[in-house]
C-alpha positions as CSV (number, residue, x, y, z in Angstrom):
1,X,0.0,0.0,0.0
2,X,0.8,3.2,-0.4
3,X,2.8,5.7,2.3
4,X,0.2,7.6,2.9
5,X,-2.0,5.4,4.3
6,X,-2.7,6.0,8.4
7,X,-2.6,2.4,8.9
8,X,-2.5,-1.0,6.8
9,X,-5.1,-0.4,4.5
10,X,-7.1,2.8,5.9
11,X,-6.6,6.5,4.0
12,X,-7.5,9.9,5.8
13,X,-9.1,7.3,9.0
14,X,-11.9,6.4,6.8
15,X,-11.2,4.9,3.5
16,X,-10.5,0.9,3.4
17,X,-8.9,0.3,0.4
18,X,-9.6,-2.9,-1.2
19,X,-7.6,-2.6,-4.6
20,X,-5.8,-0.4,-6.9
21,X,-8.4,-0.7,-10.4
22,X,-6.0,2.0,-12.7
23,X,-3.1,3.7,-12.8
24,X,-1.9,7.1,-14.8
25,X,1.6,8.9,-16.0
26,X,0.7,10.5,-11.9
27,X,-1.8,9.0,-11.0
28,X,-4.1,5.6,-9.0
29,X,-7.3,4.9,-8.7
30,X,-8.5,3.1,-5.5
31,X,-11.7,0.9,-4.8
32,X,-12.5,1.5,-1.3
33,X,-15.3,1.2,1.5
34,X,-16.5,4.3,3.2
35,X,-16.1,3.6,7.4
36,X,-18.3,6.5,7.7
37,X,-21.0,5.5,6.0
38,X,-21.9,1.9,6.1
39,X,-19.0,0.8,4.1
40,X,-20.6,2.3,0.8
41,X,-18.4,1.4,-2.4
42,X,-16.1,4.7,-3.1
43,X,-13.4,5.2,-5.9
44,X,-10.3,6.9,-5.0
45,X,-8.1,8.7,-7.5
46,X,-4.8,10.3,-5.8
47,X,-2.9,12.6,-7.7
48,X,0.5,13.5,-7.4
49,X,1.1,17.4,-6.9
50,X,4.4,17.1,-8.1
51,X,3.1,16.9,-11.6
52,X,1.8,20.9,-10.8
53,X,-0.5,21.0,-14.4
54,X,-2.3,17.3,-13.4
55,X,-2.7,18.5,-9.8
56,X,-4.8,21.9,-10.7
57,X,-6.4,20.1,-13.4
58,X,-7.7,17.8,-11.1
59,X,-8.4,20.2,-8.7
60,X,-10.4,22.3,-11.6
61,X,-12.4,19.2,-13.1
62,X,-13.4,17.5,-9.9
63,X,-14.7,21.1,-8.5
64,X,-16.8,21.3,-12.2
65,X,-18.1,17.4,-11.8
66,X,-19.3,18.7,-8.1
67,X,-21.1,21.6,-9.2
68,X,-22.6,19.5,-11.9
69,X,-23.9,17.1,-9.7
70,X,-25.6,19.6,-7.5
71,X,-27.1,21.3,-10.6
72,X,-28.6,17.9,-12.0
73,X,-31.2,17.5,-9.7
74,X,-32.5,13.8,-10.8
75,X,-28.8,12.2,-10.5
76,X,-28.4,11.0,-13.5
77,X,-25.7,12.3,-15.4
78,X,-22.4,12.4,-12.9
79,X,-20.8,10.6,-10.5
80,X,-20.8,12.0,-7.1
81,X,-17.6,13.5,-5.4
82,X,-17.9,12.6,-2.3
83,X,-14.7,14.0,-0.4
84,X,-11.8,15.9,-2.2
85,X,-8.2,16.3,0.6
86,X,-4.7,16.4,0.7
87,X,-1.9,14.4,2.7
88,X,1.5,15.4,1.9
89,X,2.2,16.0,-1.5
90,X,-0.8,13.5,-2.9
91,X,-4.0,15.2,-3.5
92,X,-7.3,12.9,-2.9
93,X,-10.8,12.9,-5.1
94,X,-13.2,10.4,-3.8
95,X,-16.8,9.7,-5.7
96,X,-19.2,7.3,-6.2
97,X,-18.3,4.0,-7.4
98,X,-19.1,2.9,-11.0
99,X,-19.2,-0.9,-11.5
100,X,-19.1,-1.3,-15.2
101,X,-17.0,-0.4,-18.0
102,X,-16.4,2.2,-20.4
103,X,-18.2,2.6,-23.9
104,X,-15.4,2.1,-25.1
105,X,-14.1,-0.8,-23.8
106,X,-18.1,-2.6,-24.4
107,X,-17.4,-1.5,-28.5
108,X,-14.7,-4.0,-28.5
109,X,-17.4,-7.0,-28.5
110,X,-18.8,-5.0,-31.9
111,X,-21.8,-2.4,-32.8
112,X,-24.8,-2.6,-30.5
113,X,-28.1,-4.1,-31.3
114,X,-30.5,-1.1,-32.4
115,X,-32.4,-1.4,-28.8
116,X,-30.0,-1.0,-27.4
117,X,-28.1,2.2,-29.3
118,X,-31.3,3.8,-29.2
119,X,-31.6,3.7,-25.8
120,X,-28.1,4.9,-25.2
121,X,-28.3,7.6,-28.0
122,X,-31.0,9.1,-26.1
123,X,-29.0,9.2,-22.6
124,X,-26.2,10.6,-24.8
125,X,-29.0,13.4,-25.9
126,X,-30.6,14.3,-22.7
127,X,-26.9,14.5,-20.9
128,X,-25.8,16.3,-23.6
129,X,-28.5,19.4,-23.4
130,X,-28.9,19.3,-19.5
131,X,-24.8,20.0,-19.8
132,X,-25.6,22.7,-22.8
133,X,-27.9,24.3,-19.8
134,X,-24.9,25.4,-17.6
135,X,-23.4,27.7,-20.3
136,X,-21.2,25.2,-21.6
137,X,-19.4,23.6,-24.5
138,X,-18.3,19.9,-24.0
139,X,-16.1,19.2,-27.4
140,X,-14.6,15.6,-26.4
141,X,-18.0,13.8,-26.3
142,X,-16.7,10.0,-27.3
143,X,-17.7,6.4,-25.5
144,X,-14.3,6.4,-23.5
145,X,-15.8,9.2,-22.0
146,X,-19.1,7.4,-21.2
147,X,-19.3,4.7,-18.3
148,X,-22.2,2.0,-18.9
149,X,-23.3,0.7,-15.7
150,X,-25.4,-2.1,-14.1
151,X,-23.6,-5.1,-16.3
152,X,-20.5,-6.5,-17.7
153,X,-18.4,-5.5,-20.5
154,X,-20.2,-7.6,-22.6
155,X,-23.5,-5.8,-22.9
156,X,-24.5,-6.8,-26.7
157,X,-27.6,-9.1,-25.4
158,X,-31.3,-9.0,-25.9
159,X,-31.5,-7.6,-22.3
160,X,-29.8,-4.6,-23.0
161,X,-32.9,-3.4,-25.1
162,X,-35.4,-3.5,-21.8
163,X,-34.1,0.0,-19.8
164,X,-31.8,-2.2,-18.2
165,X,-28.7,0.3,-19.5
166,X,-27.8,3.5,-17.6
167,X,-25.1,5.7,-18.8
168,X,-23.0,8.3,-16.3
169,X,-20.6,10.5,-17.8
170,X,-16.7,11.3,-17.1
171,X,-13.7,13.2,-17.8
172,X,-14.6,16.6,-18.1
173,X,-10.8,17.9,-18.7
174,X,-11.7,19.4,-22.5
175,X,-14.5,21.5,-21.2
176,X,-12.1,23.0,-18.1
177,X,-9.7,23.8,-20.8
178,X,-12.3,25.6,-22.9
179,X,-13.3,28.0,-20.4
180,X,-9.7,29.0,-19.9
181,X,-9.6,29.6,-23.8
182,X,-7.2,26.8,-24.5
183,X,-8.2,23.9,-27.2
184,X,-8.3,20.2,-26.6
185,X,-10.2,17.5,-28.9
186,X,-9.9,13.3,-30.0
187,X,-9.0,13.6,-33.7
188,X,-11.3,10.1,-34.4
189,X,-14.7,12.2,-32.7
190,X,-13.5,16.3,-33.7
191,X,-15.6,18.6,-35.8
192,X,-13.5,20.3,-38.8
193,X,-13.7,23.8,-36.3
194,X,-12.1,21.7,-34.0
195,X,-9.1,20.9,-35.9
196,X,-9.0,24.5,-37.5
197,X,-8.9,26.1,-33.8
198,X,-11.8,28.0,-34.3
199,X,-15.0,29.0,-32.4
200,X,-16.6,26.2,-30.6
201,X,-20.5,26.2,-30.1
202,X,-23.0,23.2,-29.5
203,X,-23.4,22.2,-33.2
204,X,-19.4,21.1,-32.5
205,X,-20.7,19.3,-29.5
206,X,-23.8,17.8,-32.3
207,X,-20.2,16.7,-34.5
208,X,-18.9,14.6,-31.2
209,X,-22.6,13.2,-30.5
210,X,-22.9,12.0,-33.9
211,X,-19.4,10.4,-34.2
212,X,-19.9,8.7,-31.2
213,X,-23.6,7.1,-32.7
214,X,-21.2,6.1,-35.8
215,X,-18.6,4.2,-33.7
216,X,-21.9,2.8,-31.1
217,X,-23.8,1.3,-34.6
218,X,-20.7,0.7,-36.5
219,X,-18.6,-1.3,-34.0
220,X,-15.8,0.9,-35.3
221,X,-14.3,4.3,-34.7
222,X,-14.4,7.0,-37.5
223,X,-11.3,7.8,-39.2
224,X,-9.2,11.4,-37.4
225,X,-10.4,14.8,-38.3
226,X,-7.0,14.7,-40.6
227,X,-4.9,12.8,-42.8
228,X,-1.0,13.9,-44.3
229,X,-1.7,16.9,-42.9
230,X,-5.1,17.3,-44.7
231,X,-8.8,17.6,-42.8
232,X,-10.8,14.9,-44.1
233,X,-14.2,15.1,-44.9
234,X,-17.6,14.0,-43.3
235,X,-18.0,11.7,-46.4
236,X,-14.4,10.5,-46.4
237,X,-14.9,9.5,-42.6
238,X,-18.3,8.2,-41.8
239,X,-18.4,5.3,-44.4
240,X,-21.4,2.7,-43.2
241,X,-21.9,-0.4,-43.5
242,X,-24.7,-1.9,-45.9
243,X,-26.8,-3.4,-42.8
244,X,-27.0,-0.4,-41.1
245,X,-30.2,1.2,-40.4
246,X,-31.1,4.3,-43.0
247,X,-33.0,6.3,-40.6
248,X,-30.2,6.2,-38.2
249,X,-27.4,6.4,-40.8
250,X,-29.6,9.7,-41.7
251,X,-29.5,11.1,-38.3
252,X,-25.6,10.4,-38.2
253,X,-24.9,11.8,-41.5
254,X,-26.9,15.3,-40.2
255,X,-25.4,15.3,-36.6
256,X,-21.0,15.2,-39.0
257,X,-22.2,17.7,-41.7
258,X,-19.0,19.6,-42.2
259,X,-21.2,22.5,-42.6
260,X,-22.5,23.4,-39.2
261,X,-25.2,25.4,-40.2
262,X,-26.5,22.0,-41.6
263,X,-26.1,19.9,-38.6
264,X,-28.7,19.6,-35.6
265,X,-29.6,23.0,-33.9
266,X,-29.5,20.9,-30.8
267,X,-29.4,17.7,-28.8
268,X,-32.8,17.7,-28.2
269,X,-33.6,17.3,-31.9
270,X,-31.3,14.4,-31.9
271,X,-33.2,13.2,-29.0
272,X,-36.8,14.0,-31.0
273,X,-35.6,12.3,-34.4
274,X,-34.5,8.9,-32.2
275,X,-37.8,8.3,-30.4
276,X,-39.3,8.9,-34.2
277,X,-37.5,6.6,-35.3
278,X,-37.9,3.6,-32.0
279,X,-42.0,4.7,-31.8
280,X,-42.3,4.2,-36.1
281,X,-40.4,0.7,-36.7
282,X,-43.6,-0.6,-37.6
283,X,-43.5,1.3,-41.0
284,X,-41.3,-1.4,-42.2
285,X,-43.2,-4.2,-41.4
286,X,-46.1,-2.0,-43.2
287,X,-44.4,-2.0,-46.5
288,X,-44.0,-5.6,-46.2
289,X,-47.6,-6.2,-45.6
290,X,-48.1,-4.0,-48.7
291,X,-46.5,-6.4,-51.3
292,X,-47.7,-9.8,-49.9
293,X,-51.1,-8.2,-50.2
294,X,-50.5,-6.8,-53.8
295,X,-49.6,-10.3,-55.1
296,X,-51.9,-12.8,-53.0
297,X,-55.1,-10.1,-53.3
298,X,-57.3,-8.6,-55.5
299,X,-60.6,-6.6,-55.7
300,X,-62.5,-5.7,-52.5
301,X,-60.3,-9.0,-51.0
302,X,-57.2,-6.4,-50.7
303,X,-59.1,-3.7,-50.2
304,X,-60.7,-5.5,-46.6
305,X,-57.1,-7.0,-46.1
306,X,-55.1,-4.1,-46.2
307,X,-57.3,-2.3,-44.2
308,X,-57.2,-4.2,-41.6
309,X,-53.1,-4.6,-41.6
310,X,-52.8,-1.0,-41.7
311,X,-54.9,-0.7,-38.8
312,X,-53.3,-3.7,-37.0
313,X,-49.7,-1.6,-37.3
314,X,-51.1,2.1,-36.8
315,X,-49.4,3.4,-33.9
316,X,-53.2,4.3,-32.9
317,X,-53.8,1.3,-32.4
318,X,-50.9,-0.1,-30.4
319,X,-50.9,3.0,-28.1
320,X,-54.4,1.8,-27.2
321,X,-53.4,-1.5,-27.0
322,X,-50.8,-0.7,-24.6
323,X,-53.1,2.1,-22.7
324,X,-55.9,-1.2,-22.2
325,X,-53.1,-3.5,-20.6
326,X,-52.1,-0.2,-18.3
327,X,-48.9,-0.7,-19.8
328,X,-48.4,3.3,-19.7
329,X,-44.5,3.3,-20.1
330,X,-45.2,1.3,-23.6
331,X,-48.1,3.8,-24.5
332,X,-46.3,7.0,-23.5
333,X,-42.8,5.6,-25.7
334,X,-45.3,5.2,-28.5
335,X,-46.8,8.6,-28.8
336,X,-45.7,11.3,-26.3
337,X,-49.6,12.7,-26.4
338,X,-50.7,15.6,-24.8
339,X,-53.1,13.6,-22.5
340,X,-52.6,14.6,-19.3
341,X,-53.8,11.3,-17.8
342,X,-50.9,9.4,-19.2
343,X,-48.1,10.8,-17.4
344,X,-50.4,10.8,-14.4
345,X,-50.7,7.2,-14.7
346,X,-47.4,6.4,-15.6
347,X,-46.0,8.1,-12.5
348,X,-48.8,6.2,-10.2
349,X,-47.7,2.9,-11.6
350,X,-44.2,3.3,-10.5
351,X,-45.0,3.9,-7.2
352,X,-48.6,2.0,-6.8
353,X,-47.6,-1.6,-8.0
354,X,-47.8,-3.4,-4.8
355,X,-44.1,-4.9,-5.0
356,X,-41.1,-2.4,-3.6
357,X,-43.4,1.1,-3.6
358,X,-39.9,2.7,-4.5
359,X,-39.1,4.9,-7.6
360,X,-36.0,3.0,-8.6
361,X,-33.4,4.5,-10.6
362,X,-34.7,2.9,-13.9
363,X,-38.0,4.2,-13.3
364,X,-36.1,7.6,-12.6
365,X,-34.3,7.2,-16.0
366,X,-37.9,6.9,-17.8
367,X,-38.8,10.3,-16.5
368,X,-35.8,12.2,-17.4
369,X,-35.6,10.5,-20.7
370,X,-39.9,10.0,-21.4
371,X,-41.3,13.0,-19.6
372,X,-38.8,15.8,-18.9
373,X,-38.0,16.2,-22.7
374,X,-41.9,16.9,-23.2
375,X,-41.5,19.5,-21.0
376,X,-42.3,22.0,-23.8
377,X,-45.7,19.9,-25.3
378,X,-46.4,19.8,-21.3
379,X,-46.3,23.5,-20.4
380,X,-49.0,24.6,-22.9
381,X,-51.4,22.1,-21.1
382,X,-53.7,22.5,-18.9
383,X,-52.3,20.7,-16.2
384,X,-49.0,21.3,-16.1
385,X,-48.8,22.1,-12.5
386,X,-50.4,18.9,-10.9
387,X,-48.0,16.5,-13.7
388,X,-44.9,18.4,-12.2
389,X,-46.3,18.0,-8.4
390,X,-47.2,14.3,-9.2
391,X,-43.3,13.7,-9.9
392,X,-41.9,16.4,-7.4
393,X,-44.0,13.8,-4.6
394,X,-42.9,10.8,-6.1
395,X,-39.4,11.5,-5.4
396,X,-40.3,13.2,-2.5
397,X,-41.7,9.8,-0.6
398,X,-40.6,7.2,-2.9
399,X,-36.9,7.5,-4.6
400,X,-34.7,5.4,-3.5
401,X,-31.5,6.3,-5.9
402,X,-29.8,2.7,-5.7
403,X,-29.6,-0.7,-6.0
404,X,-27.6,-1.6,-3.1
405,X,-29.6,-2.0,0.1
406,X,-27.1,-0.7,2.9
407,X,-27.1,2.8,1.0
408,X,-26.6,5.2,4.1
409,X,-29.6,7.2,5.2
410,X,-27.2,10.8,4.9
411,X,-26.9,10.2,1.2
412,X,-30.2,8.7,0.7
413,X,-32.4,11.6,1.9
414,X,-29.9,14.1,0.1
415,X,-30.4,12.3,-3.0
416,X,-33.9,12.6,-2.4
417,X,-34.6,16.1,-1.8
418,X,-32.4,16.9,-4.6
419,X,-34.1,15.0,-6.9
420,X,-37.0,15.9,-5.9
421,X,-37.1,19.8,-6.0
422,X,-36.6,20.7,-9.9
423,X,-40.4,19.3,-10.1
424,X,-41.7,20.9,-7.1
425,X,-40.0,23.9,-8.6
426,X,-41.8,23.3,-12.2
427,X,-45.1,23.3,-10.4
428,X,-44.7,26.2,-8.8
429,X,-44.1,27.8,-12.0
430,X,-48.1,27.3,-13.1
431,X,-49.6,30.2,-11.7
432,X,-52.9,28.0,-12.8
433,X,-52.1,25.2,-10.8
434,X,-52.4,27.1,-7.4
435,X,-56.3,27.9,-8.7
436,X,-57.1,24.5,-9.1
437,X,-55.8,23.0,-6.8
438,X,-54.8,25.3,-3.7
439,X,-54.3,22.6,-1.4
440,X,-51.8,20.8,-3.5
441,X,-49.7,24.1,-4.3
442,X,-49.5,24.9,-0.9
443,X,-48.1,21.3,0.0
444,X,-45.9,22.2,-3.3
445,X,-45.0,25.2,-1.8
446,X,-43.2,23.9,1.5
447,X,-41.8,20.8,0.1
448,X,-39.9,23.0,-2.2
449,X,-39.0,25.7,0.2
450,X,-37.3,22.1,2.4
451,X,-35.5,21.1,-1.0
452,X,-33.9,25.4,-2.0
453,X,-32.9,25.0,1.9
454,X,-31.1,21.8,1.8
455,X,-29.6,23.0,-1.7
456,X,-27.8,25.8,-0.6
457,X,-27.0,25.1,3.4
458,X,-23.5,23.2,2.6
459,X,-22.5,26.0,0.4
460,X,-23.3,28.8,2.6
461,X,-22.2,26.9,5.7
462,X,-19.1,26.7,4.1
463,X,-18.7,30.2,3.1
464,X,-19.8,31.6,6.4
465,X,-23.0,32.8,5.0
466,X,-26.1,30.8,7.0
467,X,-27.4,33.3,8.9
468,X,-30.7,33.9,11.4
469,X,-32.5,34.8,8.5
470,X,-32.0,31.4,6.8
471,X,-32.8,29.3,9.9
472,X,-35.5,31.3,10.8
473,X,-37.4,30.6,7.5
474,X,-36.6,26.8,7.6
475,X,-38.3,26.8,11.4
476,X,-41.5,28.6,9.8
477,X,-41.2,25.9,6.3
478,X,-40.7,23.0,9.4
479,X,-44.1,24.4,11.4
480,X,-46.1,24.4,8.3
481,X,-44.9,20.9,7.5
482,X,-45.4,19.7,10.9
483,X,-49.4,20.1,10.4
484,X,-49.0,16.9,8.1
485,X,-47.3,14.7,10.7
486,X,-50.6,13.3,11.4
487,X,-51.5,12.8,7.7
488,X,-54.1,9.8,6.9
489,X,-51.3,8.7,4.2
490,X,-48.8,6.3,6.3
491,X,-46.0,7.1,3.5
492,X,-46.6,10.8,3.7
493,X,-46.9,11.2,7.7
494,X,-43.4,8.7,7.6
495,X,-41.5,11.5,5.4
496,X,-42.7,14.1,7.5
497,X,-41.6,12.6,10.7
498,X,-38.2,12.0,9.0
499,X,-37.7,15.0,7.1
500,X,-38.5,16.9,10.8
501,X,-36.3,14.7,13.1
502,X,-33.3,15.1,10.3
503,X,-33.6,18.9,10.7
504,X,-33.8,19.0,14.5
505,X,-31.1,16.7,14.7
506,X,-28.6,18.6,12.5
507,X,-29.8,22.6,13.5
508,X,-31.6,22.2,16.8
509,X,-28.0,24.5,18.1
510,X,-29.1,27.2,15.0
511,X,-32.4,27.1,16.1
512,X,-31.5,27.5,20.1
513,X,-29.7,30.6,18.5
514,X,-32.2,32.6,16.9
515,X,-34.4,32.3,19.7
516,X,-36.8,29.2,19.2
517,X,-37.2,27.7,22.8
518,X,-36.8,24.1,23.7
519,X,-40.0,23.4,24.4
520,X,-41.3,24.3,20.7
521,X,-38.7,21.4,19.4
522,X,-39.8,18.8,21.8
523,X,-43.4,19.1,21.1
524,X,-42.7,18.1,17.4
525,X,-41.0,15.1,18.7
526,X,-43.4,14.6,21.1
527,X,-45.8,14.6,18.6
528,X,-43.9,12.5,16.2
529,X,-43.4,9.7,18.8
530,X,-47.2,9.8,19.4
531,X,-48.1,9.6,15.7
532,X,-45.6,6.9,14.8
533,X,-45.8,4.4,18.0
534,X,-48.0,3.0,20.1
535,X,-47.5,2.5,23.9
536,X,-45.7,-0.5,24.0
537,X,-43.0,1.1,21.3
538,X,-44.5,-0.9,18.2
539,X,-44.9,1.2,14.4
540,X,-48.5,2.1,14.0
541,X,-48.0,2.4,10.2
542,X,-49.7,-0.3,8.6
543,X,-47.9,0.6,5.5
544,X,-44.9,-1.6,4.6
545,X,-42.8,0.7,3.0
546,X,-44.3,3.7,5.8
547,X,-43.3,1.4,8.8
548,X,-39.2,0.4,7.3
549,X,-39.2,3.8,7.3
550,X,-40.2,4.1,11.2
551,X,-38.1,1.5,11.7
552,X,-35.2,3.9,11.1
553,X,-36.0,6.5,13.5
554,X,-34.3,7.0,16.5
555,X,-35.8,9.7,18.3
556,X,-33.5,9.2,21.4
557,X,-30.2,10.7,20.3
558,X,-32.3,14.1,18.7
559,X,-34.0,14.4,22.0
560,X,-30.6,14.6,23.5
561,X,-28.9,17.0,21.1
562,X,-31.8,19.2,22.0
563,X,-31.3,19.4,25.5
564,X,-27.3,19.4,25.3
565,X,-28.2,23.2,23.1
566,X,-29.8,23.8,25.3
567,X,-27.7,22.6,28.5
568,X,-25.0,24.8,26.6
């Protein structure tokens, strides 16, 4: 092991490491177990600051990947960097595990299956504008850049097709040096204004999205941006083979125009022409249909039996197949519809099935990749207010953001509240939704004013800047949230009782200073301990998933970090 380490296998008093899984010019990577928090799965990269460029570049990129976690408020996008330190001259980044493998390394088994490239294409998409949101130009976009998660290396299977791929996205070192002016591409993925070292907008991110599809369907990377010397062209480069797909060759050959005034205005088209193109396959099968019918049919015979082909393979019809089997996830993939009830029930079937009653991170991958690209078609609705509060409350009392079980509670209700307050803050943004529904958008209201607090307190504890002001609006959100503890809704009342016992445990010292007397915190226990068990000390929540949660409370130690403010 290392020098650094404080004892055999223990860095900084908290990291176990396991392994060593890569290695740099300066730099290891680490697999390690988190002491502090259940022994969750960490990756540890050390850096040596003798190498003085590596060192601030690390320092740079893992600062970016931190903000851009905290900006994406569904968690879908970034790894999570959990701790960044120093000890001696090594300089420590440690974030969220990935177990799986590069895009790159999963190409080497060949092209994907058109499942399952749709599906990734799509991640690719929705990562690429939510990054195009922060006021920023990516230019390296390539599948060594892109970590596929939740199987092996060798991902070309019919499984693959079903949702059961999730992207995350790494190694953000090109767009650190763009915003210091400086220029940095991968000749195989660059746009011709990358190799010419002029100005950079999203169409050149559009160039590294669509090289990227070629290499995914291909199997193969394009040829560089030059050759002798010479830039290539789009045409030299991006030579298909014969069984590849036309529609998606088309989308390609539009994302690597060399003119970029002919490419893609945006990723979001991408993302529009893809689902096009995965909701309309039937077409084909169609125009099949057509010729058998032209040579075994005549008269009013092919008349009746195209008819009734045509209807058989109308998406009409097999959105209201799907819609009759409450198979809304099929329906909504088949025709995003401006029928409000669909995304209702989509969201209620995740969380209403009767098995776990958790929004899993698939299910979470449906919404950002399904819903929130409608968000556009949804905002001229009528109820675009109540579909964004149905999500904000489904993350809100239901996400559970990972497949491991021991996930620690800290990260877990972080994760949550995160996720949870871009839809609470969508809602809010329909004035009409507070009309119809006042109750609701008040509920809104204070769920979202918990989520802006717990978005900003780390930052602003850390800069010195949490005053009275701040604490005394959480204690007026927390007394207009503790008039639900009693709520008829086991799963709601459980939240509440755990969203209020979290906050008194971590700021019943802030609250002690701006004047809130001790007596005001223990009643909300006290009535928390009253709502939740019965004499004897058994749950009272019927609910399953309601009474695990109650499980986990431990009103004791809160109790006592009241009266030791207090005591103080």
């Amino acid at each position: 092991m290392m020098g650094n380490f404080e004892s055999a296998n223990v860095l900084a008093g908290r990291y176990e490491i396991e392994k060593v899984i890569g290695r740099g010019g300066t730099s290891v990577v680490y697999k390690a177990y988190d002491l502090q928090a259940e022994r969750a799965v960490r990756a540890i990269k050390e850096i040596s600051k003798t190498d003085t460029e590596s060192y601030e570049m690390a320092k740079s990129e893992s600062q970016l990947i931190r903000e851009l976690y905290e900006r994406d408020k569904s968690n879908a996008f970034f790894p999570n960097i959990i701790h960044r330190f120093e000890i001696g001259d090594k300089f420590y980044i440690v974030e969220d595990y990935l177990d799986g493998a590069t895009m790159d390394e999963v190409l080497k088994n060949g092209a994907m299956p058109r499942g399952l490239f749709l599906e990734c294409a799509k991640q690719i998409c929705s990562f690429m504008t939510f990054f195009h949101g922060t006021g920023r130009v990516h230019s390296d976009m390539k599948p060594d850049n892109i970590m596929v998660l939740g199987r092996s290396s060798t991902l070309m299977d019919e499984k693959s097709k079903n949702g059961a791929i999730k992207l995350k996205f790494i190694d953000f070192g090109t767009a650190v040096r763009n915003a210091t002016g400086a220029t940095g591409y991968t000749p195989e993925y660059a746009a011709p204004e990358q190799y010419r070292e002029i100005m950079l907008d999203e169409r050149t991110d559009v160039f590294n999205i669509g090289a990227t599809f070629f290499h995914m369907i291909q199997g193969r990377k394009p040829m560089r941006v030059s050759s002798n010397m010479r830039m290539l062209t789009s045409a030299e480069r991006f030579k298909f083979d014969k069984n590849v797909d036309a529609s998606i060759k088309r989308i390609i050959l539009k994302c690597v125009s060399d003119d970029p005034s002919k490419r893609y205005r945006s990723p979001e088209a991408i993302y529009r022409d893809l689902s096009r193109i995965e909701n309309h396959s039937y077409l084909r099968i169609i125009i099949v249909s057509f010729v058998i019918s032209v040579l075994a049919f005549g008269g009013s015979g092919y008349s009746a039996y195209m008819a009734d082909t045509l209807r058989k393979q109308d998406s009409t019809y097999n959105y209201d197949r799907a819609i009759d089997a409450n198979d809304y996830q099929t329906a909504l993939k088949i025709d995003h519809t401006d029928r409000d009830d669909i995304y209702f029930n989509v969201i209620r079937s995740f969380i209403g099935n009767g098995s776990d009653e958790k929004l899993s991170m698939e299910e979470n991958d449906f919404i950002i990749n399904e819903i929130k690209s409608q968000d556009e078609m949804l905002r001229s609705g009528p109820h675009y207010g109540e579909i964004m509060n149905e999500i904000g409350c489904a993350y809100w009392l239901y996400y559970y953001p990972s497949s491991e079980e021991d996930i620690d509670d800290i990260s877990l209700e972080k994760s949550r509240i995160t996720a949870s307050y871009e839809w609470f803050s969508r809602a809010l943004e329909d004035t009409g939704f507070q009309m119809r529904d006042p109750a609701a958008y008040d509920r809104a209201e204070v769920y979202c004013s918990i989520c802006a607090f717990y978005d900003e307190i780390d930052r602003k504890q850390r800069e010195g800047t949490d005053d009275e002001a701040l604490y005394n609006s959480l204690w007026t959100t927390l007394t207009d949230l503790r008039e639900e503890i009693g709520d008829s809704n086991d799963i709601v009342s459980a939240r509440v009782c755990q969203t209020l016992l979290s906050a008194i445990s971590r700021f019943s010292g802030k609250f002690m200073q701006i004047g809130i007397e001790q007596s005001q915190q223990e009643e909300i226990l006290d009535e928390i301990t009253d709502r939740v068990y019965t004499k004897d000390g058994r749950v009272r929540y019927m609910n399953d998933h309601a009474a695990d949660l109650a499980k986990r409370f431990d009103i004791a130690p809160v109790r006592l970090k009241v009266e030791m403010a207090y005591s103080g």
